[in-house]
C-alpha positions in Angstrom: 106.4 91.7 110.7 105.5 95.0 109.2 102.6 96.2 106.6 102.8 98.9 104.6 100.3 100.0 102.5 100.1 102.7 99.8 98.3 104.0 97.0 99.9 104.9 93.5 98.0 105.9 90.5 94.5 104.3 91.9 96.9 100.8 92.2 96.9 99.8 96.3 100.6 98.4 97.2 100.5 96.5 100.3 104.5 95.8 101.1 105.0 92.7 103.5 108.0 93.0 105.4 109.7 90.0 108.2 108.3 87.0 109.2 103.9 86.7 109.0 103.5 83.7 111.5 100.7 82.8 113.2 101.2 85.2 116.7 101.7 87.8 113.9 98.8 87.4 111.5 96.1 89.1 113.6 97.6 92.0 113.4 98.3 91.1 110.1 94.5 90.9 109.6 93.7 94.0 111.1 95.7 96.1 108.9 94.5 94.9 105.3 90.8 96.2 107.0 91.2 99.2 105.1 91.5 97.4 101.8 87.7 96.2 102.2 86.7 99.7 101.7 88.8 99.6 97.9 88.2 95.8 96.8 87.2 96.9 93.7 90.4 98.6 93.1 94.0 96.9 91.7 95.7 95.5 94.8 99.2 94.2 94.7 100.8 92.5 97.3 104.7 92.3 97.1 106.3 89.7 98.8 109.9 91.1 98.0 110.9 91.0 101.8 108.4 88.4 102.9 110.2 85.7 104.7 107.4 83.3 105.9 103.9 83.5 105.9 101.1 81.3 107.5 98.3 79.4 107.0 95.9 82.2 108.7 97.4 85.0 106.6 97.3 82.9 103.5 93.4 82.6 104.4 92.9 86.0 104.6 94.8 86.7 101.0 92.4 84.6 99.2 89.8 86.1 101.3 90.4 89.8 100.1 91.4 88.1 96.4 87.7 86.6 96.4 86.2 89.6 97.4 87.7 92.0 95.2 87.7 89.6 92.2 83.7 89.8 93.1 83.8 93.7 93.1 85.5 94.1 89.9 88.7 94.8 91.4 92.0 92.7 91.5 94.3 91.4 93.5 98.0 90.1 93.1 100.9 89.0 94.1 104.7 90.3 93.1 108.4 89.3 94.1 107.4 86.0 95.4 110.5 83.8 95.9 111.9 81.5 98.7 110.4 80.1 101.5 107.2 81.8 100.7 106.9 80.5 96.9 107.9 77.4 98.7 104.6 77.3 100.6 102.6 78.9 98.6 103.6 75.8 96.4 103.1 72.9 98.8 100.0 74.0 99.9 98.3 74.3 96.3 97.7 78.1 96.9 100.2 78.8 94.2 97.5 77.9 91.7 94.5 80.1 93.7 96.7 83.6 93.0 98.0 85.9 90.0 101.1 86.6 89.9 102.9 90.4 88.3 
């Protein structure tokens, strides 16, 4: 699992790479922190290389969404597709995120 995170044009990209399971979504957690201090900024989270993603890391999506949604700012999600829209689906979280 890797997370990459960059700034264009005042628009944060956070790039999701590999498989986000559970042993990975700590660290996961930990590097989204620096977001907090831009929630009220556009966020986009591509998926485009995502391969799985888990319950604690889809918790801590709709945290940041919620929290930047109450800031002003916004956060989605781009280049969701397989296994991920899959779960995102079945769990109902489909509904919870925008989607670019």
């Amino acid at each position: 699992m890797n997370t990459e995170i960059k700034e264009q044009n005042g628009t944060y990209v956070v790039i999701l790479t590999g498989w986000l399971d559970t042993n990975e979504a700590s660290k996961f957690l930990e590097d989204i922190k620096p977001l907090e201090d831009n929630i009220d900024k556009h966020i986009v989270i591509d998926c485009k290389d995502l391969e799985y993603l888990c319950s604690l890391a889809l918790r801590g999506l709709l945290k940041l969404k919620k929290e930047s949604a109450a800031k002003g700012g916004r956060l989605v999600l781009r280049n969701v597709k397989g296994e991920v829209q899959k779960i995102l689906t079945m769990t109902g979280f489909i509904k919870l995120f925008d989607f670019e």
